[in-house]
N, C-alpha and C positions, 0 to 999 in steps of 0.2 A: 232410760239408762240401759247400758249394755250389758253390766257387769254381768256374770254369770250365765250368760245366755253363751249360744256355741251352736255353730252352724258344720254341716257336711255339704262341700260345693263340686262332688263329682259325684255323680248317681245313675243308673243306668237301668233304663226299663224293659219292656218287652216289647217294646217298639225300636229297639236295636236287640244287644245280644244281653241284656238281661232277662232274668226269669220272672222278677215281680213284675205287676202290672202298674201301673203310675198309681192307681190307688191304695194299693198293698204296700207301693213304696212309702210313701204318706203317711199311712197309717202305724209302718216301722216306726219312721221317725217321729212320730207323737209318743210312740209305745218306750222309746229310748229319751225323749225328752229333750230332743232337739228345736231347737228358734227357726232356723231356716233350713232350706237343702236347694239344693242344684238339678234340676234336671237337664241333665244334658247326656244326650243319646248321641248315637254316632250318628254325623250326617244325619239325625231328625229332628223335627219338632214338635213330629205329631201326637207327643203323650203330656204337653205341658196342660193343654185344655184341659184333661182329666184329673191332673196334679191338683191344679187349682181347686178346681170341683170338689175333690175328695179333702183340702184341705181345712175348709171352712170354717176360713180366716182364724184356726188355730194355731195354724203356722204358717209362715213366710215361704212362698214359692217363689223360686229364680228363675227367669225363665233362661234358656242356656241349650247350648250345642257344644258336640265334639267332633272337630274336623279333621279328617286327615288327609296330609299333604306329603310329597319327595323333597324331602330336601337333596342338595346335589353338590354343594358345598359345604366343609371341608373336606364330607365325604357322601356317598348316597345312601340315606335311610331312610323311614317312614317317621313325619314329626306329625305327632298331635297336637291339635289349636282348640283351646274351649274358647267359646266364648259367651258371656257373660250379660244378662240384660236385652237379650237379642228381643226385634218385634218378631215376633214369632206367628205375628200373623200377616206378614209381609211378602206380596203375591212373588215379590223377585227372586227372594229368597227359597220361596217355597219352590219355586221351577228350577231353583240348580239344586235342590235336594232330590226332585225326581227324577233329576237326570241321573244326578250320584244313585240312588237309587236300584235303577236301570243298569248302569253299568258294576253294581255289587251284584246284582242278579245274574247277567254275562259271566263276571268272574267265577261265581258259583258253580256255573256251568262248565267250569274250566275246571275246579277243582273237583268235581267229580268224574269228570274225566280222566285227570291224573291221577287220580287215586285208586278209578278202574286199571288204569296203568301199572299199577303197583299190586292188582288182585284183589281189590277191596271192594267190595258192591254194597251198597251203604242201601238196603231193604227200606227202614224207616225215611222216610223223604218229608215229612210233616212240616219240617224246619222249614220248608225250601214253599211252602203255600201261604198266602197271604205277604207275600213280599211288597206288594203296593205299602201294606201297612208298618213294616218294620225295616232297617237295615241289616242286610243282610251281613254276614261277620264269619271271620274262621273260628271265632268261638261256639259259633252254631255245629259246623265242623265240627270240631273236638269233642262235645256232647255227643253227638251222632256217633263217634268212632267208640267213646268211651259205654254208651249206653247198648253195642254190639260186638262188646269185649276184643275190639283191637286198637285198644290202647286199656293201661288201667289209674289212669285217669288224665284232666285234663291238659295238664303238664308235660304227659307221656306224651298223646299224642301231637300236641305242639312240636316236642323232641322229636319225633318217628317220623311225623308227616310233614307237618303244616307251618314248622319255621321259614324264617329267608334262606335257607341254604339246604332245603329240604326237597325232595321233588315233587310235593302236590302244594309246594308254595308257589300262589299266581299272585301277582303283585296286583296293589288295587288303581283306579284311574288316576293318570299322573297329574294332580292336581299340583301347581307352584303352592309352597306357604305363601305367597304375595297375593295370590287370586283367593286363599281359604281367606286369610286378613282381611282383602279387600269387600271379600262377603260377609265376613262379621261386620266389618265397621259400617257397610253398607246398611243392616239390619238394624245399626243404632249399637251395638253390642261392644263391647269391651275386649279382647283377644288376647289370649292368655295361652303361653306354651305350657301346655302337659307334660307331666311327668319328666322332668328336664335332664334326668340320670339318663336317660336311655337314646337322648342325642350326643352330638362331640360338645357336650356343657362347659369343655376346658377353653376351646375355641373364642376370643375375643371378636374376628372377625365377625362371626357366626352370629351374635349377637350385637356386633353395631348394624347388619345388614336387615336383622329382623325386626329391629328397632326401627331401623328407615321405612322400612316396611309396613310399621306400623304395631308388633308388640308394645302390649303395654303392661307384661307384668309375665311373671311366672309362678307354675305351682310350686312351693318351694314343699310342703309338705302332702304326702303321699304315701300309701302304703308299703311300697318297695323303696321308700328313702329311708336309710339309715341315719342317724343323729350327725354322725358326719357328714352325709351328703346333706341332710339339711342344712346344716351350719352353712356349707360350702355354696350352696342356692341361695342362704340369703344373703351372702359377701357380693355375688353378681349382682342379685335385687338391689342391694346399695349401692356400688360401682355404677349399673345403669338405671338409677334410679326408676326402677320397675315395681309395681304394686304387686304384692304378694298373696298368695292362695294358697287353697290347700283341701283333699278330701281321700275320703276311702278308696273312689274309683269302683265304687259298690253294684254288684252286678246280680244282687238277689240273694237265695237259699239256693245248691245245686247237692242230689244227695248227702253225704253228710257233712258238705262244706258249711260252715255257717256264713251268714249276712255280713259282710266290712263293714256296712253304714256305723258310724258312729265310731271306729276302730280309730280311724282321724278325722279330728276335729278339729274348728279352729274358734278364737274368739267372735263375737259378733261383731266387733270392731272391724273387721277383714273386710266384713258383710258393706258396712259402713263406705267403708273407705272404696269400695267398687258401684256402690249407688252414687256417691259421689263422684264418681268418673263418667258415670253415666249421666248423671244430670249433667253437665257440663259440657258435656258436647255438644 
């Protein structure tokens, strides 16, 4: 039975730009009293192994990525793709992650450049070591500018430096959503548009095209979705008969920010209904 059980299916470790460790994250969610969670790292999969490990069979581990892609139509921004169920120990997979990888490291390299540009010489570089092991992120960035007081905090510097219309914003490798899709589905995984407020979510087109594509559902519930935009997310999910999600987008403890895990939750049924999608293929 499900009833009462509630799962978190966006969670983010220290193997991308979270601060917890996949075991720490684990062990939140026991301490909060969650059924399942999501690990899904940007471009990795390298923290599910530990998940598992640390969970010991007390909770339900997903295994799960988070891709990012340009979209180019209706207009150009950056769309995020989780995906859901991935084999995460799948050789093919794991080589377009090192390449992503690779080219988050480059880019890295670019934004502190820019940001020398701008008079800023970022002393601390700690972020920037052991990259084989994590992906790289402008959230690592903004730590770094916040934790040497030019920015006061990580919001700020987002605003100052590091947005898309900022000058130490470096765009990341232009990956199509059709190529992140076609790496989920390839890995066995389910492929689910993130946080769907922060595309053209009004656009019809937009979504018969990702569907062709190969979405198969959307986050409708998020920590930056308001009760309206939820509603408004799941009238698409119905319209395009897309499987429904939802999570914190939880990226640790950072100074006196606290943990999201658990902030959004969803029933276990959700859970349900994406293992089912996965069996099925």
């Amino acid at each position: 039975m499900s009833a009462g059980k509630f799962a978190d299916l966006h969670i983010h470790t220290s193997f991308s730009d979270g601060s917890w460790t996949p075991s720490q994250a684990v062990e939140y969610a026991k301490k909060i009293k969650l059924s399942a969670i999501a690990i899904s790292d940007h471009d990795s999969i390298d923290g599910i192994e530990e998940a598992f490990t640390a969970a010991k069979n007390q909770i339900e581990i997903i295994p799960a990525i988070e891709m990012s892609a340009m979209l180019e139509k209706p207009s150009k921004c950056e769309i995020h793709i989780l995906g859901y169920y991935i084999d995460y120990k799948s050789r093919s997979l794991k080589k377009t992650l090192n390449f992503l990888k690779e080219e988050r490291l480059k880019r890295g390299y670019k934004i502190l450049e820019a940001l020398k540009g701008l008079g800023i010489v970022l002393k601390d570089k700690k972020f920037l070591q052991d990259v084989k092991n994590k992906a790289l992120g402008r959230l690592h960035f903004a730590k770094a500018l916040v934790n040497e007081n030019f920015a006061t905090d990580i919001q700020d510097a987002f605003k100052k430096y590091l947005a898309r219309d900022k000058a130490a914003y470096i765009p990341k490798y232009p990956l199509s959503p059709k190529k992140a899709i076609k790496f989920i589905l390839k890995a066995g995984g389910i492929p689910i548009a993130a946080h769907p407020y922060f595309i053209p979510y009004k656009n019809k087109e937009m979504w018969t095209s990702l569907k062709d594509d190969g979405i198969a559902g959307i986050e409708v519930w998020h920590t930056k979705h308001s009760p309206d935009t939820v509603a408004r997310m799941l009238r698409i999910a119905f319209e395009f008969d897309f499987l429904t999600t939802g999570g914190s987008d939880c990226h640790g403890e950072y100074r006196d920010e606290p943990a999201l895990m658990g902030k959004v939750k969803v029933p276990y049924s959700i859970v349900e209904k994406l293992k089912n999608a996965a069996e099925e293929k």
